[in-house]
PDB file with one MODEL, atoms N, CA, C and O in Angstrom:
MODEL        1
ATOM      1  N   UNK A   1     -48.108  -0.106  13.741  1.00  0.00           N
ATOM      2  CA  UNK A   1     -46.665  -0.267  13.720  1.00  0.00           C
ATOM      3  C   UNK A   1     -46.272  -1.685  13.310  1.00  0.00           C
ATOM      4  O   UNK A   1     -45.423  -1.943  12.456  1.00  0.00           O
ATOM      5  N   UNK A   2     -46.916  -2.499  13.947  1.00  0.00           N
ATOM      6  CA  UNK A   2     -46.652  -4.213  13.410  1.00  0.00           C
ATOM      7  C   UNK A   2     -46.875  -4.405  12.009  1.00  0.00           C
ATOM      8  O   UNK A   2     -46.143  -5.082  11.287  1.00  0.00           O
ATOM      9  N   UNK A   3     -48.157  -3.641  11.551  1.00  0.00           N
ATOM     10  CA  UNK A   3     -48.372  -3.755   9.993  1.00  0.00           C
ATOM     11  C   UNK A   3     -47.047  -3.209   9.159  1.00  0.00           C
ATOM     12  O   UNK A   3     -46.567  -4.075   8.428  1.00  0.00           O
ATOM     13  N   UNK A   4     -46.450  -2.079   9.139  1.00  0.00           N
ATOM     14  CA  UNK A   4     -45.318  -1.312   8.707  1.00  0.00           C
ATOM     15  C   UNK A   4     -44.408  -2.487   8.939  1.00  0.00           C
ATOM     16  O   UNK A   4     -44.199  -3.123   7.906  1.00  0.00           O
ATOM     17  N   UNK A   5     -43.776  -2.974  10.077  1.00  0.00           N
ATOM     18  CA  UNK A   5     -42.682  -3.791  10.141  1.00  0.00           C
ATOM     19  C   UNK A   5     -42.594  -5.437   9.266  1.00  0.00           C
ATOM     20  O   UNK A   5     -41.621  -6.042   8.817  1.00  0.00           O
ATOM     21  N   UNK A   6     -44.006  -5.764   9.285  1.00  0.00           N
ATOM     22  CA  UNK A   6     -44.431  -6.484   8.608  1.00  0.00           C
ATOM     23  C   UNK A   6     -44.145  -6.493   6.529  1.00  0.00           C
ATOM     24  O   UNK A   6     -43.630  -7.290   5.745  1.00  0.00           O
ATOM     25  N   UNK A   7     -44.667  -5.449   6.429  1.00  0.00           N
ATOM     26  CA  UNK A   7     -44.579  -4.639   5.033  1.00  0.00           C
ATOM     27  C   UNK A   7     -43.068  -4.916   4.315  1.00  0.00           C
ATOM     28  O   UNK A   7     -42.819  -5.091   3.122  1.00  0.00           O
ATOM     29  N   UNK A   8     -42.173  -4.893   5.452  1.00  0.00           N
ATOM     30  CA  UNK A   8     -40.909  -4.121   5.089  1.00  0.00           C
ATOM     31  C   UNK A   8     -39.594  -4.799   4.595  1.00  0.00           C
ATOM     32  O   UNK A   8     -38.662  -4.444   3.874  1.00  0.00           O
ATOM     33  N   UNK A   9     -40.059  -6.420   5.595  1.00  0.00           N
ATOM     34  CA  UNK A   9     -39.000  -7.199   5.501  1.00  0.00           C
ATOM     35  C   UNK A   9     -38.061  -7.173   4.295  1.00  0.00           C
ATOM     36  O   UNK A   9     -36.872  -6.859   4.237  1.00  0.00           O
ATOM     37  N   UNK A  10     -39.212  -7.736   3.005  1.00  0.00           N
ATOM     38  CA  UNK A  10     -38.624  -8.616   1.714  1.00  0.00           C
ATOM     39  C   UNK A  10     -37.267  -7.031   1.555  1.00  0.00           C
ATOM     40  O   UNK A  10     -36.057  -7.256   1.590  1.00  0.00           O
ATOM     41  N   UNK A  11     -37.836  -5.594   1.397  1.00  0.00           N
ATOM     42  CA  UNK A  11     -37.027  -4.567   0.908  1.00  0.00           C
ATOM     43  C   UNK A  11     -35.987  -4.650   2.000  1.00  0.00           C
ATOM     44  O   UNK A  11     -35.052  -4.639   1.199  1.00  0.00           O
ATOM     45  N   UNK A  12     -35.467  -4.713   3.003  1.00  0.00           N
ATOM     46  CA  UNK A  12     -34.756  -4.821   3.761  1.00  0.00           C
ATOM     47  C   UNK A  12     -33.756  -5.872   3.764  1.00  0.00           C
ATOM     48  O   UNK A  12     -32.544  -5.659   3.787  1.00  0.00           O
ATOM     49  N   UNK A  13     -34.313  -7.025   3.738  1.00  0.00           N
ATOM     50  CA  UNK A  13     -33.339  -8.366   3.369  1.00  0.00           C
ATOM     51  C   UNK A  13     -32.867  -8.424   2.334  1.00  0.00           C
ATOM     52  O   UNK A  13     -32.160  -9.406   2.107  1.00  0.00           O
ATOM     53  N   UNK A  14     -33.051  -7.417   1.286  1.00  0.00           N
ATOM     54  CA  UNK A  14     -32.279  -7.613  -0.315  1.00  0.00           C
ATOM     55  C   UNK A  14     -31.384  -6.116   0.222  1.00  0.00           C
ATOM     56  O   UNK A  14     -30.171  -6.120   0.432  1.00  0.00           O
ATOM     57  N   UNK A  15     -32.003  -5.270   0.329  1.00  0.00           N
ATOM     58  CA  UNK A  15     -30.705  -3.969   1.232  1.00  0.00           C
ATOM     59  C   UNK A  15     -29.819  -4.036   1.566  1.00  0.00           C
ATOM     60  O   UNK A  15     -28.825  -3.498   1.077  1.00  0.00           O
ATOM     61  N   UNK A  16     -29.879  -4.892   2.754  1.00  0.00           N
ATOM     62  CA  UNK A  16     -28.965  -5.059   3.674  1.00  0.00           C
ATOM     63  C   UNK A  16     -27.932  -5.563   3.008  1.00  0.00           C
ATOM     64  O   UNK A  16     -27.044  -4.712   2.964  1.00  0.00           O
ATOM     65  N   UNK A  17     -27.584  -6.691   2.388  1.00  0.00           N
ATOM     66  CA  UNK A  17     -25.969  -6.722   1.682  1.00  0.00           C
ATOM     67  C   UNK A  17     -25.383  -6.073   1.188  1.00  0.00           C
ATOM     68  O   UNK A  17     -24.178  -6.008   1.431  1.00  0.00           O
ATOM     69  N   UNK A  18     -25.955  -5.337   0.312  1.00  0.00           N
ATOM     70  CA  UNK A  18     -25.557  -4.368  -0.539  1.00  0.00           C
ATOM     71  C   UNK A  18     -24.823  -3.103  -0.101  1.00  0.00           C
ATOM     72  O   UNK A  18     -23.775  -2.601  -0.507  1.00  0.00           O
ATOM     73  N   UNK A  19     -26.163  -2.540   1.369  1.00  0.00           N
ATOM     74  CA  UNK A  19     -25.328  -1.562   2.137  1.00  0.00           C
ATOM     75  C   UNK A  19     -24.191  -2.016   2.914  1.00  0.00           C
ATOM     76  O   UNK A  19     -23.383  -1.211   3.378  1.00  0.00           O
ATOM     77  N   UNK A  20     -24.075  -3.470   3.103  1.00  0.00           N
ATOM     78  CA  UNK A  20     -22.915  -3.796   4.173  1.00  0.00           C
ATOM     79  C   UNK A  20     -21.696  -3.914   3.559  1.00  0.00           C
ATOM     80  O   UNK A  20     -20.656  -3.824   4.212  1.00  0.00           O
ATOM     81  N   UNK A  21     -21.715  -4.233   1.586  1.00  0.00           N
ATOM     82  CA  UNK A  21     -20.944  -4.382   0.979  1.00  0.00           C
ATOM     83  C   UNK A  21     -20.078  -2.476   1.021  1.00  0.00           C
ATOM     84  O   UNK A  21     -18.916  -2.152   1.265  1.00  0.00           O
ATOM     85  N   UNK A  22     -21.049  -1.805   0.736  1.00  0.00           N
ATOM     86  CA  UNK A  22     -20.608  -0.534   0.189  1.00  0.00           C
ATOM     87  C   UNK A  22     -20.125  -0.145   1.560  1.00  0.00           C
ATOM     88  O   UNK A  22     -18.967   0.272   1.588  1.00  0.00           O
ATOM     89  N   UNK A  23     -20.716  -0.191   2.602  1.00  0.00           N
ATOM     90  CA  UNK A  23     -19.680   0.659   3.798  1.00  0.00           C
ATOM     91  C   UNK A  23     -18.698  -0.223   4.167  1.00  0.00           C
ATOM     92  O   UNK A  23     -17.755   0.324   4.738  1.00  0.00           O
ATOM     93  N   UNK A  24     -18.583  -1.803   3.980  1.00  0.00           N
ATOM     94  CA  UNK A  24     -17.001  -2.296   4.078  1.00  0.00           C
ATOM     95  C   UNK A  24     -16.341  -1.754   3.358  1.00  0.00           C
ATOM     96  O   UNK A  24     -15.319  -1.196   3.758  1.00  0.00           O
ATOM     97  N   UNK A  25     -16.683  -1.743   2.156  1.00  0.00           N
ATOM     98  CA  UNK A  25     -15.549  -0.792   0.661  1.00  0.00           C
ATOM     99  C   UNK A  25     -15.193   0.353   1.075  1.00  0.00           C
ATOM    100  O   UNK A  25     -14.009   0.593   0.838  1.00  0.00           O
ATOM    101  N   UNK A  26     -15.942   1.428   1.778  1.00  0.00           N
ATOM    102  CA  UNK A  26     -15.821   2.266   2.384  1.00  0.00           C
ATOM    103  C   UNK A  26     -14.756   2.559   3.305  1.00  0.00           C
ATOM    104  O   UNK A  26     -13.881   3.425   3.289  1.00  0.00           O
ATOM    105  N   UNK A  27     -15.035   1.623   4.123  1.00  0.00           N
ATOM    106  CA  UNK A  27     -13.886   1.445   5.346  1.00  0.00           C
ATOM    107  C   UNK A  27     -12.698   0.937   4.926  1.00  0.00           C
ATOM    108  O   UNK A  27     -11.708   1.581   5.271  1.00  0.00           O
ATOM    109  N   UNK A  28     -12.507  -0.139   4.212  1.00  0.00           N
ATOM    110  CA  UNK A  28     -11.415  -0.394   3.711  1.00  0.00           C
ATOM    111  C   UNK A  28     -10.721   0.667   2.552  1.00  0.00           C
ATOM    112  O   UNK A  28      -9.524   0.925   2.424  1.00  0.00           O
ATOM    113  N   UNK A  29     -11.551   1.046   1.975  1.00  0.00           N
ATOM    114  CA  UNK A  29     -10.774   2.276   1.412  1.00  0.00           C
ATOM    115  C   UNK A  29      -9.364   3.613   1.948  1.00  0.00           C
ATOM    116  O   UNK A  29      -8.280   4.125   1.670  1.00  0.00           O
ATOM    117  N   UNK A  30     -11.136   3.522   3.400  1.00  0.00           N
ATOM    118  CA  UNK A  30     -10.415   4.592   4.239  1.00  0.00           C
ATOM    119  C   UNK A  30      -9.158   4.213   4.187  1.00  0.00           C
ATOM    120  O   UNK A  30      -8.286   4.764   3.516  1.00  0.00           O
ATOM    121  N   UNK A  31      -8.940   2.692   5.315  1.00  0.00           N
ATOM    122  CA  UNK A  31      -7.854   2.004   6.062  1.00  0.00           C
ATOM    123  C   UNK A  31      -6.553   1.792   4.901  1.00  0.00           C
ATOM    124  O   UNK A  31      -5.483   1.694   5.502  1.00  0.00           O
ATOM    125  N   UNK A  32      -6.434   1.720   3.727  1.00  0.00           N
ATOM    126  CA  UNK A  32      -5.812   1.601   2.798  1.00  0.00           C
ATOM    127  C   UNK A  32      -5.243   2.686   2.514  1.00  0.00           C
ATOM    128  O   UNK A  32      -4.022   2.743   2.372  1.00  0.00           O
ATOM    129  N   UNK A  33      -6.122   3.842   2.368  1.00  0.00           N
ATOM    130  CA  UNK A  33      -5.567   5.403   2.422  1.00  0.00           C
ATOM    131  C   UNK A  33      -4.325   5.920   3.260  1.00  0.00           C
ATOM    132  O   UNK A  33      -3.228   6.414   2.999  1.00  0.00           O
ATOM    133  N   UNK A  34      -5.230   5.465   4.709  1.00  0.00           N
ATOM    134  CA  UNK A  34      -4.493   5.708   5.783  1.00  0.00           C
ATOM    135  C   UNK A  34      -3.424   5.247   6.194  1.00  0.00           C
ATOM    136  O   UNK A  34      -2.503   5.881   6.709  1.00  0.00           O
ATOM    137  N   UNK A  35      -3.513   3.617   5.900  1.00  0.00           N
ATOM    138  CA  UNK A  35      -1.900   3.019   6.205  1.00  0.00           C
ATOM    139  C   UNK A  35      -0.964   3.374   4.722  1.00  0.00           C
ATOM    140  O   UNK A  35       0.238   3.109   4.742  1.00  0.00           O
ATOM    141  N   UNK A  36      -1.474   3.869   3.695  1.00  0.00           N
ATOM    142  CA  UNK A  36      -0.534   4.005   2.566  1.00  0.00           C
ATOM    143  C   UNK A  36       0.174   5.242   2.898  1.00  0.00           C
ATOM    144  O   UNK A  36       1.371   5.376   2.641  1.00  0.00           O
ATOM    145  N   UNK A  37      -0.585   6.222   3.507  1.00  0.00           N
ATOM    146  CA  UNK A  37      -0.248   7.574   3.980  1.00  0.00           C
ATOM    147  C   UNK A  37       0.737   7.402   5.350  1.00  0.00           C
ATOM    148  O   UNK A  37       1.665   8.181   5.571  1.00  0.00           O
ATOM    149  N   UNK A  38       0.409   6.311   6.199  1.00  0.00           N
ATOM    150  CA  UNK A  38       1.480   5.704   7.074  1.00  0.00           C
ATOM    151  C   UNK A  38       2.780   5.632   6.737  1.00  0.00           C
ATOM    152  O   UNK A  38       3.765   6.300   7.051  1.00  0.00           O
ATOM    153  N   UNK A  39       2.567   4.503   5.894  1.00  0.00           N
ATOM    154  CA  UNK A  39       3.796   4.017   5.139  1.00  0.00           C
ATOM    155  C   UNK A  39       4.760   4.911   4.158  1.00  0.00           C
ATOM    156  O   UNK A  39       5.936   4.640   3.916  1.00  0.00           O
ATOM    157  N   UNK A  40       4.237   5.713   3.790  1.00  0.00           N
ATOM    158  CA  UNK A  40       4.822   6.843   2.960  1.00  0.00           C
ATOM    159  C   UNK A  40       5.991   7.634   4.122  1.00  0.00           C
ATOM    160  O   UNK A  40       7.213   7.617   3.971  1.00  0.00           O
ATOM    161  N   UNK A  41       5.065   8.469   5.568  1.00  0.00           N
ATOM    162  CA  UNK A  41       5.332   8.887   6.103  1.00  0.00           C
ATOM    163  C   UNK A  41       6.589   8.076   6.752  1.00  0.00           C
ATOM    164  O   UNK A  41       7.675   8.651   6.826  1.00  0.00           O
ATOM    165  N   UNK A  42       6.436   6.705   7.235  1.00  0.00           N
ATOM    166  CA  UNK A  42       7.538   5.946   7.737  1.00  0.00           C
ATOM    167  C   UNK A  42       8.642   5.977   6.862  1.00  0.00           C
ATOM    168  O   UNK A  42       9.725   6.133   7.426  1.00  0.00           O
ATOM    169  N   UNK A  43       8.657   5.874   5.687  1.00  0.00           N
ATOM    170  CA  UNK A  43       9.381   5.652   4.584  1.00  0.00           C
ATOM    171  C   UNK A  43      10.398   7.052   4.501  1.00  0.00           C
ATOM    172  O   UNK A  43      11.621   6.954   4.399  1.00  0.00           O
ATOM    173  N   UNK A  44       9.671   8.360   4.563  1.00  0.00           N
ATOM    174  CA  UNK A  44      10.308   9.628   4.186  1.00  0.00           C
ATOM    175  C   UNK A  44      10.908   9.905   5.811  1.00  0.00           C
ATOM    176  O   UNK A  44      11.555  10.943   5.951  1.00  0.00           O
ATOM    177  N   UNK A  45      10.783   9.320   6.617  1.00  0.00           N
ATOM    178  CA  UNK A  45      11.415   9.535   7.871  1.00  0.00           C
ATOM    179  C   UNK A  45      12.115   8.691   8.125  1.00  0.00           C
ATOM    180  O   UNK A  45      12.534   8.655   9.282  1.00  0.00           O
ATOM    181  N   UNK A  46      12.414   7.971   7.462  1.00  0.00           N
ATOM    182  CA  UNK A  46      13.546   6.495   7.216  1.00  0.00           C
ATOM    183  C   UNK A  46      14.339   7.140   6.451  1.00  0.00           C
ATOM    184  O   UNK A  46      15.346   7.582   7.004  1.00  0.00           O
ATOM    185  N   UNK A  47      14.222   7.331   5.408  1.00  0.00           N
ATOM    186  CA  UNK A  47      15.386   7.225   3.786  1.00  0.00           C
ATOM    187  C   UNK A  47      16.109   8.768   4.060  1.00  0.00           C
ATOM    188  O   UNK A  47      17.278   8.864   4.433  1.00  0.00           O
ATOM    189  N   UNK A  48      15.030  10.204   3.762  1.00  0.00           N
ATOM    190  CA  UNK A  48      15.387  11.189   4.110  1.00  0.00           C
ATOM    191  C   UNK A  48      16.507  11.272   4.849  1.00  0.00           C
ATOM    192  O   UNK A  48      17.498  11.446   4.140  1.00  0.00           O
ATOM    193  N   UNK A  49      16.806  11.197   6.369  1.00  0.00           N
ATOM    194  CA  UNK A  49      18.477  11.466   7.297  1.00  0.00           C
ATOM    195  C   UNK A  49      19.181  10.488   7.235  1.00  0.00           C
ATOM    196  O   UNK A  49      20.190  10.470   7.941  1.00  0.00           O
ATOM    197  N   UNK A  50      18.771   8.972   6.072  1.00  0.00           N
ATOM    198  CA  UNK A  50      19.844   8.180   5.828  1.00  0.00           C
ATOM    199  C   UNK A  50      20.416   8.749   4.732  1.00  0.00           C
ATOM    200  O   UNK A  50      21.633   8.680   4.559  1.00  0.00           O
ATOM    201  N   UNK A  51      19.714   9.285   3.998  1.00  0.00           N
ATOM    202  CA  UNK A  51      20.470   9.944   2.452  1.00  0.00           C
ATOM    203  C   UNK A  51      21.235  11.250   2.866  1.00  0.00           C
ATOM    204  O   UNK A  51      22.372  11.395   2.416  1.00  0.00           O
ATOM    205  N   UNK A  52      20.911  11.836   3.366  1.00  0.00           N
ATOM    206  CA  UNK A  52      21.782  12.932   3.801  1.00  0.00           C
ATOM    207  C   UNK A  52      22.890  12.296   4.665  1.00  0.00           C
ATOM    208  O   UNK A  52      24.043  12.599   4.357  1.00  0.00           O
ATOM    209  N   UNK A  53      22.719  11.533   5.608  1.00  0.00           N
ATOM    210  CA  UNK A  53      24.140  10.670   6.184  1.00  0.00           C
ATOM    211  C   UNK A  53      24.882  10.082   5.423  1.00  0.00           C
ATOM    212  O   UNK A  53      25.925  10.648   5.096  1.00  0.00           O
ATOM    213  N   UNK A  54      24.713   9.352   5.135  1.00  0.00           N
ATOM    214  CA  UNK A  54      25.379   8.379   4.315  1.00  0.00           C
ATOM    215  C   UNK A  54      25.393   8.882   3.117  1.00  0.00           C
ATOM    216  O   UNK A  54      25.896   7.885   2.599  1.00  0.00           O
ATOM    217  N   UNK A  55      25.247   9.674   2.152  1.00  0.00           N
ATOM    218  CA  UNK A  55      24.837  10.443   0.536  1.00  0.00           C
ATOM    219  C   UNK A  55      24.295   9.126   0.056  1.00  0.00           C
ATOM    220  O   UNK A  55      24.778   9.197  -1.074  1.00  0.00           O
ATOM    221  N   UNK A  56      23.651   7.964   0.059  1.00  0.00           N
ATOM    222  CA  UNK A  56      23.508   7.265  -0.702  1.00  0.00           C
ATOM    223  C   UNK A  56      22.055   6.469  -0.137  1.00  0.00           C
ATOM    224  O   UNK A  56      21.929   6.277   1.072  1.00  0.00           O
ATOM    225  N   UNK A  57      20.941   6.013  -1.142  1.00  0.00           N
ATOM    226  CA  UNK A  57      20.115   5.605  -0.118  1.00  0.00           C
ATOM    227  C   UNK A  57      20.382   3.672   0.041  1.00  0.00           C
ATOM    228  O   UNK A  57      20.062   2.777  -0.742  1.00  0.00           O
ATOM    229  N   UNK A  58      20.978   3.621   1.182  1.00  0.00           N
ATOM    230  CA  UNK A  58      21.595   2.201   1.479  1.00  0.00           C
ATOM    231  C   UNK A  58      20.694   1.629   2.650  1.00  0.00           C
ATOM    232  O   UNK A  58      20.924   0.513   3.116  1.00  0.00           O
TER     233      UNK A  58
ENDMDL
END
């Protein structure tokens, strides 16, 4: 088992950024999705019963 862990480092230490890069992109993707899909939703529950109140979007 020490021999294997030994073996492994160099492939691991060049890995590791790469995967940490792609699942931040990942996550931030998500989070970007999600608050855009937020914001949409806030937006159409804002403007929507002001435009029908008021006929105008003010």
């Amino acid at each position: 088992m020490d021999r294997n862990t030994r073996s492994q480092p160099q492939k691991d230490q060049a890995q590791k950024p790469r995967d940490l890069m792609q699942s931040l992109a990942a996550i931030l993707k998500l989070h970007n999705t999600i608050r855009a899909n937020d914001a949409k939703r806030v937006l159409d529950t804002m403007r929507l019963p002001a435009f029908h109140r008021s006929g105008s979007f003010a």
